[in-house]
C-alpha angles and dihedrals in degrees: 000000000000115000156109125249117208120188141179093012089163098183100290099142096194092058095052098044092060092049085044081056092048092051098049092056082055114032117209135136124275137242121191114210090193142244100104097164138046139077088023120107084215104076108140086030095063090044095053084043087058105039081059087060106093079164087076100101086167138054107187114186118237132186098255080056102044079053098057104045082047084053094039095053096050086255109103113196113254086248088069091067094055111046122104126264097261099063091035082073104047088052099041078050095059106036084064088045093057093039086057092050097062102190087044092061095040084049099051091046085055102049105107100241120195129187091221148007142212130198126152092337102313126125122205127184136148110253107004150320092269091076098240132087096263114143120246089205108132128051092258090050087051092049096042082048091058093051093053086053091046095059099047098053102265141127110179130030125183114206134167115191104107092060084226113111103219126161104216128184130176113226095021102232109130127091120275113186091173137009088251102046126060126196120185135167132177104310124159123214121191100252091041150275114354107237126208128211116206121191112194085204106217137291099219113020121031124184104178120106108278100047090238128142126219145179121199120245105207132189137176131004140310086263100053121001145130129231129186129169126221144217126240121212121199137125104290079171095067094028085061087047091061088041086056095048098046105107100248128132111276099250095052084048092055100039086058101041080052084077101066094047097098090064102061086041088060096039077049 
């Protein structure tokens, strides 16, 4: 297999397009992990980027999805009941964006979502292999994660979710010439298979230590295969000024522009 994963865009349009802009140097086909609105001021925008993309080969469902063809439909998830005030507001925000829209909304209920996919052994999802939206964050909920592959015959799953871009393997026995590219053949390990974990991060709103955004490049099989992230460059600054200026209460404003912080702390 030969393709991009992109994850967590929430409709944030300078971010995709500098993934847009990644892809296109090295053409490959594309496959979405999910989650393309929320928290963005750039709802309608990202969909019409991506119903121009004949190159998506793959529509994978995320939470923030399945939300807004509940939404959509008049039959909210559960999970929309229960989440807090400030990102109430961001969602209730962009529900009436898309509505108003009109062509936005009738786009997103036709893409051919799917929980999982399968290709080459390989195994992609949103969130994780247990077929829920838990998050695979912390080392144990990797390797619990692992076991759960491993059982089911995998070797390799690609998730999104966490919006960190991490390359996980338990036990660690592929080769890692750097923290952010993976290479892996087919190795045995006593106890059996060693299984990799590989998070995509997220295009429009990372929250890992460094600010940075990131999208996988992924080659091969789950036998023998290679995975790198990599980094997205465009102007946080500006992107944080149209945050600023969306008409949300101030605490969801500020809630969302806290995630960026760690990447002016890093560029200081």
């Amino acid at each position: 297999m030969n393709a991009w994963v992109l994850s967590d865009i929430h409709a944030n349009r300078a971010a995709l397009d500098a993934a847009l802009a990644q892809v296109d140097a090295d053409p490959a086909p594309i496959i979405i992990l999910g989650d393309l609105l929320t928290y963005g001021p750039d709802p309608c925008a990202v969909l019409d980027r991506l119903s121009e993309r004949s190159d998506v080969s793959h529509w994978v469902l995320g939470n923030h999805d399945e939300l807004y063809l509940g939404l959509l439909a008049g039959t909210p998830p559960p999970s929309y009941h229960r989440v807090p005030d400030w990102l109430r507001a961001t969602i209730d925000w962009t529900c009436e964006r898309i509505e108003t829209d009109g062509a936005a909304a009738a786009w997103l209920r036709t893409l051919p979502f799917v929980r999982e996919h399968v290709d080459n052994g390989i195994l992609f999802a949103h969130a994780n292999p247990f077929g829920n939206w838990r998050y695979v964050d912390r080392d144990e909920e990797h390797r619990e994660a692992a076991g759960v592959l491993a059982r089911r015959g995998f070797s390799v799953g690609v998730f999104g979710h966490t919006h960190r871009g991490r390359l996980f393997t338990d036990p660690p026995r592929s080769r890692s010439p750097g923290p952010d590219r993976l290479v892996w053949g087919p190795r045995s390990h006593g106890t059996g298979t060693e299984v990799r974990i590989l998070n995509a991060g997220s295009v429009g709103q990372p929250r890992n230590r460094t600010g940075t955004s990131t999208i996988l490049r992924l080659r091969g099989t789950g036998r023998s295969g290679e995975a790198s992230l990599s980094v997205l460059h465009y102007d946080v600054a500006k992107f944080l000024m149209r945050l600023d200026r969306m008409p949300l209460p101030e605490s969801t404003v500020d809630r969302l522009g806290s995630f960026f912080a760690a990447a002016f702390a890093t560029a200081g």
